[in-house]
C-alpha positions in Angstrom: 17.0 36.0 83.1 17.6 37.7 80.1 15.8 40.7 78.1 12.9 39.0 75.9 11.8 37.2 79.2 12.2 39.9 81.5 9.5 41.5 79.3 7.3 38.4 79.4 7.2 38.4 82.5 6.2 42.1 83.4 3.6 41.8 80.7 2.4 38.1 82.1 1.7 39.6 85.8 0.4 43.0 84.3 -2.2 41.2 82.7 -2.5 38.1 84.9 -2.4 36.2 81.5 0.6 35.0 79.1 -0.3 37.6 76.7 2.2 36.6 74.2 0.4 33.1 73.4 -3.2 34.5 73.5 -2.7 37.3 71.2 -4.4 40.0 73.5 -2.5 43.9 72.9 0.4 45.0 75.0 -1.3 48.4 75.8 -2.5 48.0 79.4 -3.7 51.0 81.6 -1.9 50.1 84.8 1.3 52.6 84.4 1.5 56.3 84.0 3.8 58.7 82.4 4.2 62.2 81.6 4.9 63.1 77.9 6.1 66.7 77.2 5.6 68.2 74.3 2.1 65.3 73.8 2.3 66.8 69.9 4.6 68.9 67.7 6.3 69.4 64.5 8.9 67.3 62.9 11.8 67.0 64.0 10.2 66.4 67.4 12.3 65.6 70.9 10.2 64.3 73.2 10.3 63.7 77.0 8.7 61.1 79.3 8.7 60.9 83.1 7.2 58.3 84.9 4.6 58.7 87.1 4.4 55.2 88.9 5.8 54.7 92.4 8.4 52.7 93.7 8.5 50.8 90.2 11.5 48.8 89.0 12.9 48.3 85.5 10.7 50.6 83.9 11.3 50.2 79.7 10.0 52.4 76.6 9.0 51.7 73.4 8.7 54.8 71.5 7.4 53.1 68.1 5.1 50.7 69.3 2.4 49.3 66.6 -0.7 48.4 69.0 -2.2 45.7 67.1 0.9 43.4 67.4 0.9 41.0 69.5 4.5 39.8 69.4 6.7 40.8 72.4 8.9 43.7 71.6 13.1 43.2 70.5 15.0 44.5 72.8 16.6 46.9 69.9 12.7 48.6 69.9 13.1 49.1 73.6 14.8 51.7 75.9 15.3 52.8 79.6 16.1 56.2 78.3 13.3 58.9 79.2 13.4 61.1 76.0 13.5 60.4 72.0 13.3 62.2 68.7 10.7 61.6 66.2 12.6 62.8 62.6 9.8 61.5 60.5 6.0 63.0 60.5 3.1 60.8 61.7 1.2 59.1 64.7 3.4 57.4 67.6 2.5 55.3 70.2 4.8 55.1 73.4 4.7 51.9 75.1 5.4 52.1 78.6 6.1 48.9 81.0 7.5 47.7 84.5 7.0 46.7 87.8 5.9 47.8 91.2 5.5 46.0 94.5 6.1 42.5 92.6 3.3 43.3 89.7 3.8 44.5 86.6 2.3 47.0 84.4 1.9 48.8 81.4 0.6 51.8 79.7 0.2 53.4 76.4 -0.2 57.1 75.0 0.1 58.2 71.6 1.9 61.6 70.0 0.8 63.1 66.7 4.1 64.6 65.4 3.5 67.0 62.2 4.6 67.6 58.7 7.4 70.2 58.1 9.3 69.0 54.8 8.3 70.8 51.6 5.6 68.9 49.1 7.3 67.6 46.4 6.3 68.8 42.6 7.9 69.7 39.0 8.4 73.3 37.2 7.7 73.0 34.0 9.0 76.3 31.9 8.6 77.3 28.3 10.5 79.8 26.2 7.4 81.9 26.3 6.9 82.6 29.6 4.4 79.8 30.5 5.2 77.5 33.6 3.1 74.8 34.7 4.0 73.8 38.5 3.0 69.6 38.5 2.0 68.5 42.0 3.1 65.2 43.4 0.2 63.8 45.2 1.6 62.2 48.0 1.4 62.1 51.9 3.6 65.2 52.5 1.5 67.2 50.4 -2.1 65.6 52.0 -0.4 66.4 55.2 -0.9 69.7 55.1 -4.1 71.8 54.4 -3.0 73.9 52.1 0.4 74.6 49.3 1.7 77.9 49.2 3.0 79.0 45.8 5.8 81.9 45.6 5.7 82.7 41.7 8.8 85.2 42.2 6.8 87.6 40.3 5.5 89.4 43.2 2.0 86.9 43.0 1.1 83.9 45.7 -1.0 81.3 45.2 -2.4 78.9 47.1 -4.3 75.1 46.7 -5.8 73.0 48.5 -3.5 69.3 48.3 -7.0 67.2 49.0 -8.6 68.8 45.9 -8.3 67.1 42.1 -5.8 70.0 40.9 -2.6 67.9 40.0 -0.8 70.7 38.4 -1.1 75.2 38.3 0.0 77.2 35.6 1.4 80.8 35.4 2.2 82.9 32.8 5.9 85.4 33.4 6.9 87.8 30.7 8.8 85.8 27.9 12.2 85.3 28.7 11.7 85.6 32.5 13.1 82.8 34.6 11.8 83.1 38.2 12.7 81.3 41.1 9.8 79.7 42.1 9.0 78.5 46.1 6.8 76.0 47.1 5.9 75.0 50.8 3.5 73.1 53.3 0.8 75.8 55.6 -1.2 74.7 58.4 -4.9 77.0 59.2 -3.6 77.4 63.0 -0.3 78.6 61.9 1.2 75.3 63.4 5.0 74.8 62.7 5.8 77.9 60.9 9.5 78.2 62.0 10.0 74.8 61.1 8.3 74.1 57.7 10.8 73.7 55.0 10.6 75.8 51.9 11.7 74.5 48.3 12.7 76.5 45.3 12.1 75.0 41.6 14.3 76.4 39.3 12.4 74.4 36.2 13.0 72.7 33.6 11.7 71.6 29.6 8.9 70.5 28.4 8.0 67.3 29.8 8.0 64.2 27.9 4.8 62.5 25.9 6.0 59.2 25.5 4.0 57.9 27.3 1.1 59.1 26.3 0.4 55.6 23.8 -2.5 53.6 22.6 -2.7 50.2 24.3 -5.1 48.6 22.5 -7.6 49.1 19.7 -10.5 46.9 19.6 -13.1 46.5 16.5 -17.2 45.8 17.3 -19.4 43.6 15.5 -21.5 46.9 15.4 -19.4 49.3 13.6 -17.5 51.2 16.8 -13.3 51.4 17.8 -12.7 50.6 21.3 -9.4 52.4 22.0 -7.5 52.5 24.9 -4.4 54.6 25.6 -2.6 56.5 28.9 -2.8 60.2 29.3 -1.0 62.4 31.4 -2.9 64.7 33.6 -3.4 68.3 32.4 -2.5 67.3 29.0 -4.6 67.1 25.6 -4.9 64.6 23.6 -6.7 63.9 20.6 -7.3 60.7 18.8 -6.5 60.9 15.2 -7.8 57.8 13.1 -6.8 57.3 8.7 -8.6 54.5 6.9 -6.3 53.9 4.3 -5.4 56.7 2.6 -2.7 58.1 4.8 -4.5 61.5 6.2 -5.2 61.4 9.7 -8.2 63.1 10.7 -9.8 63.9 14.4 -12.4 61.3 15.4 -13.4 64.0 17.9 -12.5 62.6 21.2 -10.1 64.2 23.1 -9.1 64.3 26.9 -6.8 65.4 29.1 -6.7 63.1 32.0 -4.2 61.1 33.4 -4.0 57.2 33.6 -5.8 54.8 31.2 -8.6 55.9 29.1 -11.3 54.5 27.1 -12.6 56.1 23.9 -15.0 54.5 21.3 -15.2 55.6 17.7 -18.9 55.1 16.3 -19.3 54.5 13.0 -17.2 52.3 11.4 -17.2 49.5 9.2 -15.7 46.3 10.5 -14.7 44.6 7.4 -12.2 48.0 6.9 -8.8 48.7 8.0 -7.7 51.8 9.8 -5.1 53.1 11.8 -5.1 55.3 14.9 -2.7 57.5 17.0 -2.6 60.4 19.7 -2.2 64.2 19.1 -1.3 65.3 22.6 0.2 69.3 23.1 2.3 69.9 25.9 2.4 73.3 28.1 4.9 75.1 25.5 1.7 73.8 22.6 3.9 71.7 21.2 1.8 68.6 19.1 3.4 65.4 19.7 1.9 62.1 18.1 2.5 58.2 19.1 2.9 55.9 17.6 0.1 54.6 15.0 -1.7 51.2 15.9 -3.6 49.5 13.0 -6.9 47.5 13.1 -7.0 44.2 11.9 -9.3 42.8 10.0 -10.2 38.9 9.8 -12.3 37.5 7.1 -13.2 34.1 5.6 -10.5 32.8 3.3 -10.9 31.8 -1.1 -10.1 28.1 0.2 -13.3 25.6 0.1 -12.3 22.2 1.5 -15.2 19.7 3.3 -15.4 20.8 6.8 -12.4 23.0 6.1 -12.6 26.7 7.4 -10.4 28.9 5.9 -9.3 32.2 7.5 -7.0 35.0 6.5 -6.2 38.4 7.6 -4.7 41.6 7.1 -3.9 45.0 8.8 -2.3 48.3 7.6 1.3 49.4 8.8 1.9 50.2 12.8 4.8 52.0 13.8 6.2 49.6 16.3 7.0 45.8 15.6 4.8 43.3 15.4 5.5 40.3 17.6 3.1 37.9 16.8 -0.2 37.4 15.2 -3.4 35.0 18.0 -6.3 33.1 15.9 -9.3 32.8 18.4 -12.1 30.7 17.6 -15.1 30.8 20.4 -12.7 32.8 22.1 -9.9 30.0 22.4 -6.3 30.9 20.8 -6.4 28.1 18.5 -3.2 29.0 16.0 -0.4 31.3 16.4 2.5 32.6 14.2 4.9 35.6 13.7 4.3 36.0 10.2 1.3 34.1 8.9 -1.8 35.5 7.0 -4.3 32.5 7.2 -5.2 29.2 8.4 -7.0 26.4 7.9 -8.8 25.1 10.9 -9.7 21.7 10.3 -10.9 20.9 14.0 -14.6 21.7 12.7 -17.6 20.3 12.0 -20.7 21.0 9.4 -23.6 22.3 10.3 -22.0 24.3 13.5 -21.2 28.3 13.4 -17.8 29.6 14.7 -16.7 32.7 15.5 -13.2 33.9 14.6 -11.3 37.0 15.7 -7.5 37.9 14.9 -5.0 39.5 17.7 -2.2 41.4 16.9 0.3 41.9 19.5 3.0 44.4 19.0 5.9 45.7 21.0 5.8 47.8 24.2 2.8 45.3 25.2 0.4 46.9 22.3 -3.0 44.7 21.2 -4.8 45.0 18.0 -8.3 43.0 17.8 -10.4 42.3 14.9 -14.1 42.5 15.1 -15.2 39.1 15.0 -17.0 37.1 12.2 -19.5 33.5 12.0 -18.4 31.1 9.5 -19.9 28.4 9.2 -18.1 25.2 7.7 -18.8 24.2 3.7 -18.8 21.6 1.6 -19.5 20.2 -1.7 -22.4 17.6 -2.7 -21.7 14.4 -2.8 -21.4 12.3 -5.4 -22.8 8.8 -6.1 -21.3 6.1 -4.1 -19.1 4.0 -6.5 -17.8 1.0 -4.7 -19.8 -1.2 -2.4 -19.9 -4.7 -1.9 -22.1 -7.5 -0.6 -21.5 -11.0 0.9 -23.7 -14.1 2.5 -21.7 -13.5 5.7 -23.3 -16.5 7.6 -26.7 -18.4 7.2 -29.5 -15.8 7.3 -26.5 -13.2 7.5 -25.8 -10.5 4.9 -23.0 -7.9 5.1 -22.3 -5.1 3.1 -19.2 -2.6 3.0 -19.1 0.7 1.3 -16.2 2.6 0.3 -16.7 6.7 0.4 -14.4 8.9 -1.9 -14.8 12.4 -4.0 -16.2 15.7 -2.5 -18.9 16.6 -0.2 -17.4 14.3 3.1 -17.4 15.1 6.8 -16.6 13.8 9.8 -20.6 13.1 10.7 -23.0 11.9 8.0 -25.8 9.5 7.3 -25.4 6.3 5.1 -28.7 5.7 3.7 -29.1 1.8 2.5 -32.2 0.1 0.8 -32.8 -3.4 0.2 -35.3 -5.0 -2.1 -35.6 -8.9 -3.3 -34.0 -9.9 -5.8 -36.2 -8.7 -9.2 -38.0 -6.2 -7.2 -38.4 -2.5 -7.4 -39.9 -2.4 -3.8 -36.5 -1.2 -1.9 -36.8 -0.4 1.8 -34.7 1.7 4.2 -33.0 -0.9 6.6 -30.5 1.1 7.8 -30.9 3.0 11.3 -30.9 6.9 11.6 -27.8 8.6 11.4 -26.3 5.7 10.1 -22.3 6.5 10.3 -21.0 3.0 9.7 -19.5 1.8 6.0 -20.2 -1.8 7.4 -23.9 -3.0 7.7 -25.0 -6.5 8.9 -28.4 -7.0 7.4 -30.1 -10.3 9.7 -33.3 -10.1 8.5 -32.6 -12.3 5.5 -32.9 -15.9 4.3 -30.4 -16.4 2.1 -31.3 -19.8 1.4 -34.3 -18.8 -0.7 -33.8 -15.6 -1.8 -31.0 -13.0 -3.1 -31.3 -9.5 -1.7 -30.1 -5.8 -3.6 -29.2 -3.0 -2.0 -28.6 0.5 -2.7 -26.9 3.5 -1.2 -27.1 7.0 -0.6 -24.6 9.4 1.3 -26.2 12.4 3.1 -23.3 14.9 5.0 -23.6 16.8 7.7 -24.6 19.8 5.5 -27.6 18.0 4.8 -26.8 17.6 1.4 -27.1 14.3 -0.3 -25.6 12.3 -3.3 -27.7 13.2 -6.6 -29.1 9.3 -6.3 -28.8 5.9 -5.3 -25.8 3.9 -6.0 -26.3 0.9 -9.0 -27.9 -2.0 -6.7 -25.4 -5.0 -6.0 -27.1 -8.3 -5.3 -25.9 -11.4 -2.4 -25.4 -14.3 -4.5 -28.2 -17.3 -3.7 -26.5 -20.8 -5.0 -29.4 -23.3 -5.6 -30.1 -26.8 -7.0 -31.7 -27.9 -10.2 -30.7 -31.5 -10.4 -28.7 -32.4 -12.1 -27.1 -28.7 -11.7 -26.7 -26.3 -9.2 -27.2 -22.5 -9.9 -26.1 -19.1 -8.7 -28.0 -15.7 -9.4 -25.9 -13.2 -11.9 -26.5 -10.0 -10.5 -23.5 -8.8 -9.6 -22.8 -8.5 -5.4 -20.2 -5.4 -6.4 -20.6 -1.7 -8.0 -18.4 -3.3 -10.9 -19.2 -6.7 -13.1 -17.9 -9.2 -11.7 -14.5 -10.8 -12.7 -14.8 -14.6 -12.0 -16.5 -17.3 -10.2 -15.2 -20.0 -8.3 -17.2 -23.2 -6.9 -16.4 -24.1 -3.5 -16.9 -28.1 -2.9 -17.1 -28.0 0.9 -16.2 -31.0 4.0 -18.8 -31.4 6.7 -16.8 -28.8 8.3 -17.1 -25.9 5.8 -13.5 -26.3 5.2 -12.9 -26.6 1.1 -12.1 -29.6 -0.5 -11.8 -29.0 -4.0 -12.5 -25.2 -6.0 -13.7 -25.4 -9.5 -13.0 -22.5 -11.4 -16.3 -21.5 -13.4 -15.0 -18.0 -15.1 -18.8 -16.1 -15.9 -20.6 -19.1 -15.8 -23.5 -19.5 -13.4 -24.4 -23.4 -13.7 -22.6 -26.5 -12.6 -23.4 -29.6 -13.8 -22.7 -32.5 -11.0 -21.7 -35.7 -11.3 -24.7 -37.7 -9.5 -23.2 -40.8 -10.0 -20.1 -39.7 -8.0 -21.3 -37.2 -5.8 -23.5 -38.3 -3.3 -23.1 -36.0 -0.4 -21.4 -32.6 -0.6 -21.7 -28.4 0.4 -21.1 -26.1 -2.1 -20.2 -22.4 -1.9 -20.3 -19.1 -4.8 -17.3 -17.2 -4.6 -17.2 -14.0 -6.7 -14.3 -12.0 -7.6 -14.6 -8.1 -8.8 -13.0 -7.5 -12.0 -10.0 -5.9 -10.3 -9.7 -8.6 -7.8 -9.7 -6.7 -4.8 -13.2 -7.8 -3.6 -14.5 -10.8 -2.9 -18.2 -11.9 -2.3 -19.6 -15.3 -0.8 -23.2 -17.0 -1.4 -24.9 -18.7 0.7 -23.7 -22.6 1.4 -25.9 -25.1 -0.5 -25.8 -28.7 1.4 -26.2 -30.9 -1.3 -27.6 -35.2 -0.4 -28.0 -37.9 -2.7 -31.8 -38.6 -2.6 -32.6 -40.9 -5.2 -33.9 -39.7 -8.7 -35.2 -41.3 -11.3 -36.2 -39.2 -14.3 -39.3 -40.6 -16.7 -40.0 -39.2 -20.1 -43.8 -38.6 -20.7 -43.7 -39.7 -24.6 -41.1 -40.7 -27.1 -41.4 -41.5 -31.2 -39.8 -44.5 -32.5 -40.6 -44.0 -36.4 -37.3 -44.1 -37.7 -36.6 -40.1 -38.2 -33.7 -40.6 -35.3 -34.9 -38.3 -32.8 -36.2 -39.4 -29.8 -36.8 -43.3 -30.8 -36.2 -45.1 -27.3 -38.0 -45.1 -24.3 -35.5 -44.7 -22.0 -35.1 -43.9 -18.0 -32.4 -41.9 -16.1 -32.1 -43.0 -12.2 -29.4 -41.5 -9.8 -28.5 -42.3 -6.7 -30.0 -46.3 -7.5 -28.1 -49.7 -6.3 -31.1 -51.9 -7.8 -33.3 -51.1 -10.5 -36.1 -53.2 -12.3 -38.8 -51.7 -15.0 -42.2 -53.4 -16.5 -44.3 -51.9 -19.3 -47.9 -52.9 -19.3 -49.9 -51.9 -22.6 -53.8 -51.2 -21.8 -54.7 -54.7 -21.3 -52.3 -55.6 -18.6 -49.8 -57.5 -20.7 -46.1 -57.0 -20.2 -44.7 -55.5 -23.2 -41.5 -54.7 -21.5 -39.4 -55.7 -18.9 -35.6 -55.0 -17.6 -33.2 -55.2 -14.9 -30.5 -53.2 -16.5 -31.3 -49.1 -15.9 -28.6 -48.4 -19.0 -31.4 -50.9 -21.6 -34.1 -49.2 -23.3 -37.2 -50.1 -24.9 -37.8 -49.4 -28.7 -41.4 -49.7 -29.1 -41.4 -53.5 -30.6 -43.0 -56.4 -29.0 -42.8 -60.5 -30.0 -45.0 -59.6 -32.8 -43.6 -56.1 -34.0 -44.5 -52.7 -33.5 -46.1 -51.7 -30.5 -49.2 -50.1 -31.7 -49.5 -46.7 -30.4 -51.0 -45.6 -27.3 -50.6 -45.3 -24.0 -48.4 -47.6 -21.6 -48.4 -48.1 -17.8 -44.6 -48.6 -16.5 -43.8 -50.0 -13.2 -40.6 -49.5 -11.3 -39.0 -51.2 -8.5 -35.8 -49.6 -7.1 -32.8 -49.6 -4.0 -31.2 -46.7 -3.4 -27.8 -46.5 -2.8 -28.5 -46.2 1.2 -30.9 -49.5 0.9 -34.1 -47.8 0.7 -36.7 -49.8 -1.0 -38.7 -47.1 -3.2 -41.3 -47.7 -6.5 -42.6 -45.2 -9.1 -45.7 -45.8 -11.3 -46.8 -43.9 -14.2 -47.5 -43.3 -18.0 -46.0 -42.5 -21.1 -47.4 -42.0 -25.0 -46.1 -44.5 -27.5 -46.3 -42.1 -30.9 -46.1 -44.0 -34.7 
């Protein structure tokens, strides 16, 4: 069996239990042992005996921590009966064994005393002034008071648990004492064994470390400044706004660690600089290193939703390492060198707060106070390019193209329609509109054209002075024998050209007829029968391109009769004579007011010249009667009158 389970197994029956799993202390109350001395002064022999009879392998652990609960190495463990303690402190001797087959344990702790001398610093100056600096650690808390020798025939003594970190004494000048410093105890405890120390001093200490850490500007006019002291000595904070004399700000301390001073009073847009007067025991003045505020203000650029910051600082003494931008807080740019930025990830009509950081060597921070800026831009101008199309039957699109000042990221695209001749426009577009394409359904292109207008309106709330020029769809339309387009022009430029679209049954084109800036087509009714027709536009440039609605043209027979004519010889308008389209068979009769045929034909080209058998049709008024086929078989007849004048 070897060591680590020899102990197991004394611990195990001591306690009934397998202690080493559950977690339950070592420190049982079954053994017994004598301890001799049970307290003392470092360095401390000690002597145990133990007291338990007829008990076997009986083990010590002389530094045993109680709340462990890990069995103890045999390297912590001893059969020996004594042990020296070199080290002050509380000790707790683990005893453990057996008897009579059961084992045991027992523990009993020993408070073993502080003798080394507390540690501490003579500080000597050429005139006579020391300053003794106390270390506050656990060999001077040990004790209850420090005894002071000052070689000079004078004692002094402090209390180690009080705030006095350092004593000063005053010898004549050129005097260099040996000075003695050492632990006491109120009962006298360990007098032959406390340790004495002699300081034999040294310079001034050093301030360097005595250094602002940060300076931060307020909103409200005040410096927060923070900077390290040393205990015991003063320091002043100096500040200079520009003109290179430092002047007191009035705060001053002379603790140690990091301190907090805030200078009232200031103005946030200004620059300044600050730095630490600090005197040592010998009154020597020693300043850090200056550190500058910095100052962050809007920048001379004005862009649309553009902000522009800059920056600037006066001269610190260390480096600088690099310059932070933080916008709500967020480091949003960062350089080594630069002295503004644009921030372009901003939108109109928000406010955002900007500070600048300045981070210089040996970890030093410089804030700015912060400023609200709030994004700017220009007012629009008029929108200048828009177009309009028939995008499908009882479909209208129009696109607008946005350019010049006064643009952001979120806006509203105002858009009015009116009919065609109308002065009555009417918003159509919806609130907030941020789309350059609108599809206008509420149309009927087949009977009317539309205009529309145009207004931009930015996130500044600023609109364009106006309305653009209104552009018009195009509405293609018969008036046998021509068909007609509208001539307002569908684009914020004239237009360029038209082309007529003949179209299949399919929409697809069959033939285009260049028209130039006309806006009538004559059609061939004796050839075309049955066709679509489609407007196209071109702007004068050519790059857009606008569509008017599709006119489904069918040949429904027309025959055209005049109301009078004048056969008396002066050449104008001397025949009687009738246009037909879309006719296979064609027969006309003239009746004058008695009934009687005057005229009669067959022929659709042959016209009637006012004579009868006899001569001259006297003048009057004629019935004529016609019979017709059109050219899909359809039996059809037209009645009427006309004026014969002589």
């Amino acid at each position: 069996m070897n060591f680590r389970q020899l102990i197991i197994l004394i611990l195990g029956v001591a306690f009934l239990a397998p202690l080493y799993v559950t977690g339950q202390s070592f420190c049982g109350n079954t053994g017994g042992f004598s301890l001799t001395p049970s307290t003392g002064c470092a360095p401390l022999s000690v002597t145990v005996k133990n007291l338990v009879p007829k008990s076997e392998n009986v083990t010590y652990a002389f530094d045993f921590d109680r709340s462990r609960t890990t069995v103890p190495t045999q390297s912590e463990t001893t059969q020996d009966s004594s042990h020296t303690y070199a080290l002050p402190g509380t000790y707790t001797i683990l005893q453990f064994g057996s008897a009579n087959g059961t084992g045991f344990s027992q523990c009993t702790d020993i408070v073993v005393k502080e003798t080394r001398a507390p540690n501490a610093e003579l500080i000597v100056c050429p005139s006579g002034k020391v300053r003794l600096m106390m270390v506050n650690d656990s060999i001077s808390k040990a004790y209850d008071a420090i005894v002071i020798n000052w070689g000079d025939g004078s004692n002094q003594s402090i209390d180690p648990n009080s705030n006095t970190s350092f004593v000063d004494h005053t010898y004549s000048a050129g005097t260099k004492p040996a000075v003695t410093i050492r632990g006491s105890y109120r009962n006298a405890d360990c007098q032959q064994k406390i340790v004495t120390k002699t300081l034999t001093g040294s310079g001034p200490q050093s301030l360097a470390s005595i250094v602002i850490k940060s300076v931060a500007l307020q909103e409200n006019g005040e410096a927060k400044v923070l900077y390290e002291g040393i205990e015991g000595i003063p320091s002043e904070l100096l500040i200079e706004n520009g003109d290179g004399n430092f002047v007191s700000t009035g705060k001053s301390g002379q603790t140690g660690g990091t301190q907090s001073v805030t200078v009232p009073g200031l103005d946030p847009k200004q620059k300044y600089r600050f730095k630490l007067s600090s005197k040592n025991i010998c009154d020597n003045l020693i300043e850090s290193p200056a550190v500058a505020s910095m100052n962050v203000m809007e920048g001379s650029l004005s862009l649309d939703e553009i902000i522009s910051v800059s920056w600037a600082h006066l001269a610190n003494t260390e480096n600088l390492i690099q310059y932070q931008l933080k916008r709500d807080g967020s480091v949003v740019f960062t350089s080594a060198d630069a002295l503004s930025y644009l921030d372009t990830d901003v939108k109109c009509g928000n406010t955002y707060k900007y500070e600048i950081v300045a981070i210089i060597e040996n970890d030093v921070r410089s804030y700015s106070a912060p400023i609200s800026i709030k994004p700017k831009t220009a007012p629009p101008g008029l929108v200048t390019q828009a177009s309009v199309t028939v995008q499908a039957e009882n479909v209208i699109n129009t696109q607008v193209q946005l350019s010049g000042e006064g643009l952001t990221s979120s806006y509203d695209l105002i858009i009015e329609r009116a009919l065609a001749g109308s002065s009555d426009y009417q918003k159509v577009s919806p609130t907030d509109n941020q789309s350059l394409q609108f599809v206008d359904n509420a149309v009927s292109t087949n009977e009317n054209s539309y205009c529309y207008r145009f207004q931009y309106e930015n996130a500044c709330n600023l609109r364009s002075p106006g309305f653009s020029q209104p552009i018009c769809s195009i509405l293609l339309s018969s008036r046998t024998p021509e068909i007609v387009w509208t001539s307002d022009s569908p684009f914020t430029e004239p237009v360029g050209s038209y082309d007529l679209h003949q179209l299949d049954d399919q929409g697809n084109i069959e033939q285009t007829i260049p028209k130039q800036l006309q806006i009538a087509h004559s059609l061939d009714l004796a050839a075309q029968s049955s066709n679509s027709f489609q407007i196209e536009a071109k702007s004068a440039d050519g790059a857009l391109v606008s569509s008017s609605n599709v006119l489904n043209f069918r040949s429904q027979p027309i025959v055209l009769v005049p109301d009078a004519f004048t056969p008396n010889g002066d050449t104008h308008n001397e025949r009687f004579e009738v246009k037909a389209y879309f006719i296979s068979e064609f027969q006309m009769s003239v009746f004058d007011r008695w009934g009687e045929v005057v005229y009669h034909s067959q022929n659709l080209a042959e016209t009637w010249d006012g004579k009868v058998a006899s001569g001259n049709a006297a003048g009057g008024y004629y019935i004529y009667q016609i019979e017709a086929v059109d050219t899909f078989g359809r039996k059809f007849s037209k009645k009427g009158s006309f004026l014969l004048i002589r």
